[in-house]
LOTOR-55999 format. One record per atom (N, C-alpha, C): y, x, z; residue in three letters. Coordinates in steps of 0.1 Angstrom, whole numbers, plus 5000, padded with zeros to 4 digits. Example, Ala and Ser with C-alpha at 12.3 -4.5 7.8 and 13.67 -1.06 7.14 Angstrom:
! LOTOR-55999
494351325078ALA 495551235078ALA 496751325078ALA 497851285071SER 498951375071SER 500051295079SER 
! end
This chain:
! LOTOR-55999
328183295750UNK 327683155747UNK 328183065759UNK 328582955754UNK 329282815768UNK 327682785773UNK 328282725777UNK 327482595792UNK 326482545783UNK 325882545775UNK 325182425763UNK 325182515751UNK 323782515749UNK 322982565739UNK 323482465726UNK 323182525711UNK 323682425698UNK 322582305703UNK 322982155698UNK 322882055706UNK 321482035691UNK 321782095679UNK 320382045673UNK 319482165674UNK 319482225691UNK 318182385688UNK 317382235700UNK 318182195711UNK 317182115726UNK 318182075729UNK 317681915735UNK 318581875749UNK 318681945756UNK 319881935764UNK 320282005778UNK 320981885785UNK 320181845798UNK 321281735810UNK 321981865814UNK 322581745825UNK 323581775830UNK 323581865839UNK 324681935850UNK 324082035858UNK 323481955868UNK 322982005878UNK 321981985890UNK 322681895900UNK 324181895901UNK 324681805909UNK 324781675901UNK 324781655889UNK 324681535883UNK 323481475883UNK 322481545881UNK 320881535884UNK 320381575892UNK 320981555904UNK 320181585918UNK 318881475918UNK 319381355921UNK 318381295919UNK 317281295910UNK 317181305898UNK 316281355890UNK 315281475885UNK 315881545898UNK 315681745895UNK 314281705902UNK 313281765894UNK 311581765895UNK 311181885905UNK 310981875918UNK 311081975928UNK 309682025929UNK 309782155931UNK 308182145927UNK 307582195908UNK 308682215901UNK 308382235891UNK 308982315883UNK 309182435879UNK 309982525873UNK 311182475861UNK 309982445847UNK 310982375840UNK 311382225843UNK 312482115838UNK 312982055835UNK 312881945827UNK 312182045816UNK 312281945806UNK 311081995797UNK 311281905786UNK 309781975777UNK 309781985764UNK 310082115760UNK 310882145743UNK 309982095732UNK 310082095721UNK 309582035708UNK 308782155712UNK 307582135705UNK 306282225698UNK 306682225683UNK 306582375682UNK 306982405665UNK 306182365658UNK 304982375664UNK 303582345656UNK 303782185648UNK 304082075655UNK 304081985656UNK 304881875649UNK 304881825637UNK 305581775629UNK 305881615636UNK 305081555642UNK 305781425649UNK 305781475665UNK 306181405673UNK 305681415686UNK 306781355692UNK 306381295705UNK 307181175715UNK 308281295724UNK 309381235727UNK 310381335734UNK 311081245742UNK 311481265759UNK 312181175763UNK 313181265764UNK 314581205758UNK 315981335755UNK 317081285766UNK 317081195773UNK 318181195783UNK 317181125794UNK 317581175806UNK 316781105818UNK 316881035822UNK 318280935816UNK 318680815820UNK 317980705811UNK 317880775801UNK 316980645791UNK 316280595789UNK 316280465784UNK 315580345789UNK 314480365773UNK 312980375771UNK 312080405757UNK 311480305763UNK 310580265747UNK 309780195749UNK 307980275752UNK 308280415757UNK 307280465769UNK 307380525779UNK 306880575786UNK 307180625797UNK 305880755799UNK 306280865803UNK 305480925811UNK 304780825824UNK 303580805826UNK 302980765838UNK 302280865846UNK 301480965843UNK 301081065854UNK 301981195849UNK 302481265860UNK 303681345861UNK 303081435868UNK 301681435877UNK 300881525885UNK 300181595875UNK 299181715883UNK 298881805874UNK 297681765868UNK 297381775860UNK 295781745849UNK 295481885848UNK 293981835850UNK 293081975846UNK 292181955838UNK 292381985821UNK 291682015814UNK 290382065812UNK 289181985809UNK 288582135815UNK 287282075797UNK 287182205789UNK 286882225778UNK 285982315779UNK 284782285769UNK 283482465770UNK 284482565756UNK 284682665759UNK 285382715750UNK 284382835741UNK 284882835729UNK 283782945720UNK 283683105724UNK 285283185728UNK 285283325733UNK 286283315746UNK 286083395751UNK 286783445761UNK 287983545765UNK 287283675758UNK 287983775754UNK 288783775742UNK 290083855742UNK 290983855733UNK 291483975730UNK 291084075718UNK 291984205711UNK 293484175711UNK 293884275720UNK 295484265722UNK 295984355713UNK 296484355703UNK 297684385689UNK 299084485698UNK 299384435705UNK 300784435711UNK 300584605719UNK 301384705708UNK 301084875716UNK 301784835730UNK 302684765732UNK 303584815746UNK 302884765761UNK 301584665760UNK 301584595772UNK 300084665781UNK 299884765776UNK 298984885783UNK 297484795783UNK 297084725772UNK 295784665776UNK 295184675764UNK 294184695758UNK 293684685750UNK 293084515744UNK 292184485753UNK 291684355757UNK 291884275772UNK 291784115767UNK 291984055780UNK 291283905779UNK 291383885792UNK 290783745791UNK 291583635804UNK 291583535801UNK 291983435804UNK 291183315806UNK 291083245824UNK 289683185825UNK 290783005822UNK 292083055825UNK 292882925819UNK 293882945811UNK 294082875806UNK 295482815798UNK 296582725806UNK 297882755802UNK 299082645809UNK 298682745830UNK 299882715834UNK 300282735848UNK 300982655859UNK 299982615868UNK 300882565875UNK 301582635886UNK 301682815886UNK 302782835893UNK 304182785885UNK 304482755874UNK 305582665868UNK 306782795868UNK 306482965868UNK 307283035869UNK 308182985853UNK 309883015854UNK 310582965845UNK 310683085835UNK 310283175837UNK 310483275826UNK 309283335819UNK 308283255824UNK 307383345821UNK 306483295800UNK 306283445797UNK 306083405784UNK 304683345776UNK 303783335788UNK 302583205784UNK 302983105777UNK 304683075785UNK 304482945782UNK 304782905765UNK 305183045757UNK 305082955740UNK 303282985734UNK 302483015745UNK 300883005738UNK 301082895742UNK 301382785748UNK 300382665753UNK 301082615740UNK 301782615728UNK 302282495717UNK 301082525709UNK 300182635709UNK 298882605698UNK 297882525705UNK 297982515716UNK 297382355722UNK 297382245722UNK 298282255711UNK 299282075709UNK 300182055722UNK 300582155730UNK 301482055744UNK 302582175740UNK 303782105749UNK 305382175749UNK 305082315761UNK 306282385759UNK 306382525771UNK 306982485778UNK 307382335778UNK 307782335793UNK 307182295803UNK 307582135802UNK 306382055816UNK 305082065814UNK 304882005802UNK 303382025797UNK 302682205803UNK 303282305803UNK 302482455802UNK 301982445819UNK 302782365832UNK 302582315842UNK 301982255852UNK 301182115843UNK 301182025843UNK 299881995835UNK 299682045825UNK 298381965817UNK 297582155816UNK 296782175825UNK 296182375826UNK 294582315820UNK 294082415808UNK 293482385806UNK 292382455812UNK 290982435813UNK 289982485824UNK 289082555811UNK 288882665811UNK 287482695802UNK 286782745812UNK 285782605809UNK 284382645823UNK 283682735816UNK 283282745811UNK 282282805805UNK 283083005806UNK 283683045808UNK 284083145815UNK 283083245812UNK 282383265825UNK 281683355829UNK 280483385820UNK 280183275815UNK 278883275807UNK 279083335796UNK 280383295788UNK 280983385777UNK 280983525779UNK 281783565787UNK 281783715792UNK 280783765788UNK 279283735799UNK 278083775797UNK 278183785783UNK 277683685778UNK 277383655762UNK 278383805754UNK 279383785755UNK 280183895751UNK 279884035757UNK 279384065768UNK 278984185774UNK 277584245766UNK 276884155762UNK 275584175761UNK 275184245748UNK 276584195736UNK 276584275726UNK 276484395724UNK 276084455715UNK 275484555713UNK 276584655713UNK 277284575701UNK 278584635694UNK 279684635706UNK 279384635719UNK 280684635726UNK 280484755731UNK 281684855731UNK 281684995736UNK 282784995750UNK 282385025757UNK 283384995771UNK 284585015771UNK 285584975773UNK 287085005774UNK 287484885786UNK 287984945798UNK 288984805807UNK 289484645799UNK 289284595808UNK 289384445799UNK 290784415810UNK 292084345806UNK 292884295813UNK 292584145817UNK 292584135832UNK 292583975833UNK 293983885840UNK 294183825835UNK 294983775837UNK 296783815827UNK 295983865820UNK 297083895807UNK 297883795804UNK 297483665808UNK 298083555797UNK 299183475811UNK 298083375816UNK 298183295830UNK 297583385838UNK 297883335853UNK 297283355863UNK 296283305874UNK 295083425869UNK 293883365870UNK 293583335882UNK 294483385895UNK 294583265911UNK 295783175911UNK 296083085902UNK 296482985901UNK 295882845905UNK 296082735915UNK 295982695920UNK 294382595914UNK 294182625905UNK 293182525894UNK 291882665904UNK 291882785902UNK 291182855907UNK 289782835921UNK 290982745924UNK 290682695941UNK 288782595939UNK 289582545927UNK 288482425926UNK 287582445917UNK 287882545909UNK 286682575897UNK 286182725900UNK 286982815905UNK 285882945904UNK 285483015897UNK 286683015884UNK 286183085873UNK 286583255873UNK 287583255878UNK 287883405882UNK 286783515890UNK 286283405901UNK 284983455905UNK 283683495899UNK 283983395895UNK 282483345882UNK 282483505871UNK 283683545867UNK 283983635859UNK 283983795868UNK 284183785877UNK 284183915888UNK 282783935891UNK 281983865891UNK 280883855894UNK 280083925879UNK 280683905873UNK 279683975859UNK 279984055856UNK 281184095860UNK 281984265859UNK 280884305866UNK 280684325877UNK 280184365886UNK 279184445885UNK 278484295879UNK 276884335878UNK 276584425863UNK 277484425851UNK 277784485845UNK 278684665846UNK 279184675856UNK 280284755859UNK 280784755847UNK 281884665844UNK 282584635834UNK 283884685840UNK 284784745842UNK 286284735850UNK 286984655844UNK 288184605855UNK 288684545849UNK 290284555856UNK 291584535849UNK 292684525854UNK 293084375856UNK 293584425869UNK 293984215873UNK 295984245877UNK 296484125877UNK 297584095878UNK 297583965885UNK 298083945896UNK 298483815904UNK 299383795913UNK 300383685917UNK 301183685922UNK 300783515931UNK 299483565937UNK 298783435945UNK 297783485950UNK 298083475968UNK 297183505978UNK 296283495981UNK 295583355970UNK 294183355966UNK 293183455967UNK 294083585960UNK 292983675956UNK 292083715968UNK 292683725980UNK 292183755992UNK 290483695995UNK 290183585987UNK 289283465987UNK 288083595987UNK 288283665973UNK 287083705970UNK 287383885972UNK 287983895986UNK 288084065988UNK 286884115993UNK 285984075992UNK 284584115995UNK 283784165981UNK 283884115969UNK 283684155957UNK 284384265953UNK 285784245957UNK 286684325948UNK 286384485956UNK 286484465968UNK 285984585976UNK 284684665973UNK 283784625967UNK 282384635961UNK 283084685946UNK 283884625939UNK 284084665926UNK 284884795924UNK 285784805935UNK 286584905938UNK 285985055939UNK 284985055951UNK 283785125956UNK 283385225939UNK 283385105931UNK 282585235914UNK 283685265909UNK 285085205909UNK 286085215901UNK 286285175890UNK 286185035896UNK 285684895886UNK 287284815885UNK 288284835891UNK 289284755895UNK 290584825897UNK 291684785893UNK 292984775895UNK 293984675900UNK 294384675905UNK 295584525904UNK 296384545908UNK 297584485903UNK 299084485902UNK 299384355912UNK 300184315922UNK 300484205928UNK 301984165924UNK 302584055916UNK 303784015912UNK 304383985923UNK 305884095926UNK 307084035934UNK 308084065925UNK 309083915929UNK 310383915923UNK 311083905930UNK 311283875945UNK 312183845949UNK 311783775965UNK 313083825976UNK 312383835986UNK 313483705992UNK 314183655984UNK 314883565987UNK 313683425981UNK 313883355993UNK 313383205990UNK 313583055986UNK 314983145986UNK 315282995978UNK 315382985964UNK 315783145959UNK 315183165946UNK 313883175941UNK 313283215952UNK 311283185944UNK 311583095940UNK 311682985955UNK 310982845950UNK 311882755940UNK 313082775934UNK 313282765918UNK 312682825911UNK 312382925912UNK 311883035901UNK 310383065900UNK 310183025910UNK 308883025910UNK 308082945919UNK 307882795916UNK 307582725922UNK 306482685934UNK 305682685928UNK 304282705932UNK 303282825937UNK 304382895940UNK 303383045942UNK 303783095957UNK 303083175960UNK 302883225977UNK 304283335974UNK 304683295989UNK 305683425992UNK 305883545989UNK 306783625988UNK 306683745986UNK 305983796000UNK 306083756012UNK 305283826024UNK 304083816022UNK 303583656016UNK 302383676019UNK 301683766001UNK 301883825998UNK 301883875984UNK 301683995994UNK 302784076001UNK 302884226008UNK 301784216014UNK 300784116020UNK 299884126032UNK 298684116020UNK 298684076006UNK 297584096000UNK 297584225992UNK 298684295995UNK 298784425989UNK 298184496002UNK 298484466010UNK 297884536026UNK 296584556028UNK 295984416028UNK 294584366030UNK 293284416020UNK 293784396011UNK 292984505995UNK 292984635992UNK 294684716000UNK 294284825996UNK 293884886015UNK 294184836023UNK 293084896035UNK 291584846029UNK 291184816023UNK 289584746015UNK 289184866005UNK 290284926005UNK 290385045993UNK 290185015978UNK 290984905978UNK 291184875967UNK 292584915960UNK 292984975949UNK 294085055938UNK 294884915941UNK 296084965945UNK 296484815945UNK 298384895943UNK 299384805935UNK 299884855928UNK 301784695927UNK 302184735926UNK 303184665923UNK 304084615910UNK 303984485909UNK 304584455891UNK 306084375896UNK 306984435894UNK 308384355898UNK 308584305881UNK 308484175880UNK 308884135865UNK 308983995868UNK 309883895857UNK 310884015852UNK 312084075864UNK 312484175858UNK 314084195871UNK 314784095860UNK 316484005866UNK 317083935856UNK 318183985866UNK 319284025853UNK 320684105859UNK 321083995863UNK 321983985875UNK 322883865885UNK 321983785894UNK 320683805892UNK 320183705900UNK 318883785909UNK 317883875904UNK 316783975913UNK 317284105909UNK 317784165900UNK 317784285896UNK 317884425913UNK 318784355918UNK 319184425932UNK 318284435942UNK 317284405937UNK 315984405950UNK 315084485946UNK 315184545936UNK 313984695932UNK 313984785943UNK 314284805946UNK 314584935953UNK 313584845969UNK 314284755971UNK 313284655986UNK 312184635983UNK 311784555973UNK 310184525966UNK 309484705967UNK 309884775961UNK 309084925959UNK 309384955972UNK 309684965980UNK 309785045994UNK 308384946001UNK 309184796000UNK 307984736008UNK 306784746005UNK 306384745991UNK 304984745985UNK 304484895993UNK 305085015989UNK 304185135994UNK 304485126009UNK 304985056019UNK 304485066030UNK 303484956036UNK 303184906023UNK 301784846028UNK 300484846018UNK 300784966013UNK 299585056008UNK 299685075990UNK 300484995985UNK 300584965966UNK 300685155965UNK 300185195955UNK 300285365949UNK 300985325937UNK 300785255930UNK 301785225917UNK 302785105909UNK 303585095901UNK 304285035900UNK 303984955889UNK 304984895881UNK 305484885867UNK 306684755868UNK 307584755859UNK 308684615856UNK 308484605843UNK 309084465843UNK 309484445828UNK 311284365830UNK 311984375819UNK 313284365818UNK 313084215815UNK 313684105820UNK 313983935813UNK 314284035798UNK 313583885789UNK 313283865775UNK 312883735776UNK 313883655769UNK 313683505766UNK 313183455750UNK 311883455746UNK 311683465731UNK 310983305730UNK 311283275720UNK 310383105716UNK 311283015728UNK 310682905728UNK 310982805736UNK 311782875756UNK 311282955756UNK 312083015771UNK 313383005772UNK 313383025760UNK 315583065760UNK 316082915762UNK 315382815758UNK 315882695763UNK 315582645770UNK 314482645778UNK 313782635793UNK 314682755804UNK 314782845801UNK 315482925813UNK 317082855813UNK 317382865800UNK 319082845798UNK 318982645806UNK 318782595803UNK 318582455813UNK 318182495824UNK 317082575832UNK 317282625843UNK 318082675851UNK 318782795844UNK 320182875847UNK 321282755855UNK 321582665841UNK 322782565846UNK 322882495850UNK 321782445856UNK 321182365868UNK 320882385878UNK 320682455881UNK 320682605895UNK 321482655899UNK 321882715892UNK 323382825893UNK 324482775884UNK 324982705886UNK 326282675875UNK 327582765878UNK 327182815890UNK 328782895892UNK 328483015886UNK 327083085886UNK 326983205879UNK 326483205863UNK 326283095859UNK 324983095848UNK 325683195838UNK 327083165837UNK 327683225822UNK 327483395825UNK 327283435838UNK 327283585837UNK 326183615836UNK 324983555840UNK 323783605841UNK 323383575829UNK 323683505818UNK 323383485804UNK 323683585797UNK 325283595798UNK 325583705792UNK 325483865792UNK 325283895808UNK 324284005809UNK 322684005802UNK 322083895804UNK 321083935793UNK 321083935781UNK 322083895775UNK 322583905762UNK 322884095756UNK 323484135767UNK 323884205766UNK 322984345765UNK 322184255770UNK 320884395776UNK 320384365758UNK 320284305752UNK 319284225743UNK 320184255727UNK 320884345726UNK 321484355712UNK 322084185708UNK 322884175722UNK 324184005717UNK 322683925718UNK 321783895715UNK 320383865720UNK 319883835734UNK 319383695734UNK 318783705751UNK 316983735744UNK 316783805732UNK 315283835732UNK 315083925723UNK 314184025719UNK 313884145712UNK 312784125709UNK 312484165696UNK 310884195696UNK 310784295690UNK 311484415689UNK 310984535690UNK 309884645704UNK 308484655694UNK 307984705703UNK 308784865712UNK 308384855721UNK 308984945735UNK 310484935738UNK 310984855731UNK 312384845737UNK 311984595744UNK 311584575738UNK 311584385741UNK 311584385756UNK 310584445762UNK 310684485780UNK 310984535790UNK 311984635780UNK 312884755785UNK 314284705785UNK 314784605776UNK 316284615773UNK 316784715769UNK 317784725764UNK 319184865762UNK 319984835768UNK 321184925768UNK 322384895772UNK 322684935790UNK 323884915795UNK 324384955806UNK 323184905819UNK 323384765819UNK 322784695827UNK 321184755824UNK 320384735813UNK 319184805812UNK 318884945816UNK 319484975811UNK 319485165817UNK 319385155833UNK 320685105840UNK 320585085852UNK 319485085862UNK 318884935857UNK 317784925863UNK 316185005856UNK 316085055847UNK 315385165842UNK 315585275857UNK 317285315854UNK 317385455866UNK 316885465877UNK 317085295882UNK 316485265899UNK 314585265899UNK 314785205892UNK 312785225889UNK 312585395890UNK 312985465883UNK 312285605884UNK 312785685897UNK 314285685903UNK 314585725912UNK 313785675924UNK 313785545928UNK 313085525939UNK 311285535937UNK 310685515925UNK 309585545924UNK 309185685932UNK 310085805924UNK 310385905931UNK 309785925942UNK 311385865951UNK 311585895964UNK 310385795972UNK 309685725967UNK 308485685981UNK 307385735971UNK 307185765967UNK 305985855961UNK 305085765950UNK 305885665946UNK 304685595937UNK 304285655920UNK 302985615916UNK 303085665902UNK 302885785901UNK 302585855914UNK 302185975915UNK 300586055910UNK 299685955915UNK 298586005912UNK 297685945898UNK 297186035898UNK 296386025882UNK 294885975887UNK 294885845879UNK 293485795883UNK 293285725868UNK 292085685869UNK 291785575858UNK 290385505861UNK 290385395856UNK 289185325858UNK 287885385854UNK 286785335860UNK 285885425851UNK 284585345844UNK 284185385831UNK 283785295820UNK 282285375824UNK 282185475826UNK 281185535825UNK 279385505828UNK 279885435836UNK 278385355844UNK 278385225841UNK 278785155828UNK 278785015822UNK 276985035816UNK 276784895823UNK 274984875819UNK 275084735814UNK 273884705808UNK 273984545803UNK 272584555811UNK 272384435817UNK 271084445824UNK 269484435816UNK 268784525826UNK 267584585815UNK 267484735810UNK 269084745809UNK 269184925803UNK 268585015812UNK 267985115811UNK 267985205816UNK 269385285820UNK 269285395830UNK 270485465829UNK 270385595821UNK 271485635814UNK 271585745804UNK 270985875808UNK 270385975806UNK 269986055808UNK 270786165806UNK 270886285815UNK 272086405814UNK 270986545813UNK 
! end
């Protein structure tokens, strides 16, 4: 595939030296694709153009809605969760690959700026949970948090819903698996250490990449990969399970750093792993691919085409156990280096699991043996 996507799928400007001036720093995507959902909707298509509107606030909006449920039955066999919950919608770490961003078009807003830029808040959070815990009909199984967005994402700071929600695990012993790639988490290592203590908690910490000038394209708004290793440090001396998620790896650009991310994680305490392979499905493929050639224009056409390549001529799959895996040379590859070095520093080794067993709704008695 050339430089430029078919011109009636999305606009694409120009590369990054033609739009230096106009490149939104600070922001992952670019630009802001059509919502499928959406039969009319406003679009500004060249950055030079003069409409009779304008975007006027370009800063982040925080939504904030009482929402009806919390929890969500996950369908999807490959992503190891049964259920999950999400205390927001939309992200302002503005990561460019990440696949939230085609939930936010049943919101009425685009996957690109808008998923960024307009995060919606469900206060009501914690109270739901409860409300949902309390059911009769709920039989314990691990709930994933942070399945969707990421629930220490900067909105976190000022509303406290992730807290709000840890707090009723708790007092429930509800377990729960977390996923974060923001040193936030550290806020509330006094809880998590407590939840850890029954075997109420898991978490995975996201690194991609230990180079910084690619985060901060690629991942805008999010804490370092060091300071990420020091909340993998800090939680599991707290004795908290604490674990490594390199995703996605993307051939030509992080793939080459597995082997550094897994070394560094288990020397500062992670026991387990997991990746996922780039997959660009819905609106991403045009958010990443405008990213690509605006960033990297000397490499974009190889790094496209290796994921193409991984992808059955495809930069996306939706066959379950292969969509996150890839095929092919390049896939295999990094498949081999995952299990070899997993190996060789000992991760993935030990058999544990969360435990359901001591889930009370308050008032219960405890079970009798």
């Amino acid at each position: 595939m050339s430089n430029k996507l078919r011109q009636d799928h999305v606009p694409v400007s120009g590369s990054l030296k033609e739009d230096a001036d106009q490149y939104l720093k600070g922001r992952g995507a670019q630009i802001n694709t059509k919502n499928r959902f959406l039969k009319d909707e406003r679009t500004k298509e060249h950055i030079e153009g003069i409409d009779d509107w304008t975007e006027t606030n370009v800063a982040t909006q925080y939504i904030e809605q009482e929402s009806k449920t919390i929890v969500n039955k996950v369908d999807s066999p490959d992503v190891g969760m049964m259920y999950s919950m999400n205390p927001y919608a939309g992200c302002e770490h503005g990561c460019i690959y990440c696949y939230a961003r085609n939930v936010h078009e049943y919101w009425g807003y685009s996957a690109g700026l808008d998923f960024e830029r307009k995060i919606i808040v469900k206060k009501n959070a914690p109270q739901l949970l409860r409300k949902f815990l309390m059911n009769p009909k709920w039989e314990c199984v691990p709930i994933g948090l942070s399945g969707n967005t990421d629930c220490y994402q900067p909105a976190e700071q000022k509303y406290q819903l992730t807290r709000g929600i840890l707090e009723v695990c708790n007092e429930f012993n509800q377990p729960v698996g977390m996923i974060t790639k923001n040193a936030g988490m550290l806020r509330d290592k006094d809880l998590l250490q407590e939840m850890a203590s029954k075997k109420l908690v898991s978490i995975l910490v996201s690194i991609t990449s230990f180079n910084e000038e690619l985060r901060r394209l690629m991942e805008p708004r999010t804490t370092t990969a060091n300071q990420r290793l020091k909340t993998i440090r800090e939680l599991s001396d707290a004795g908290v399970r604490m674990g490594v998620m390199m995703g996605p790896m993307i051939p030509g650009l992080n793939e080459h750093e597995m082997q550094r991310i897994m070394k560094e994680a288990k020397d500062n305490g992670a026991t387990f792993t997991a990746y996922t392979f780039i997959r660009l499905n819905g609106a991403i493929k045009f958010l990443f691919h405008d990213w690509l050639y605006k960033n990297f224009p000397e490499r974009a056409d190889k790094v496209w085409h290796l994921i193409e390549n991984s992808h059955d001529g495809k930069v996306n799959d939706t066959r379950w156990g292969l969509r996150m895996r890839g095929e092919g040379n390049i896939a295999d590859m990094v498949n081999q280096q995952y299990k070899k070095y997993g190996k060789i520093y000992g991760l993935n080794a030990e058999r544990w699991e969360l435990d359901c067993t001591n889930f009370r709704r308050p008032g219960e008695q405890g079970k009798l043996f």
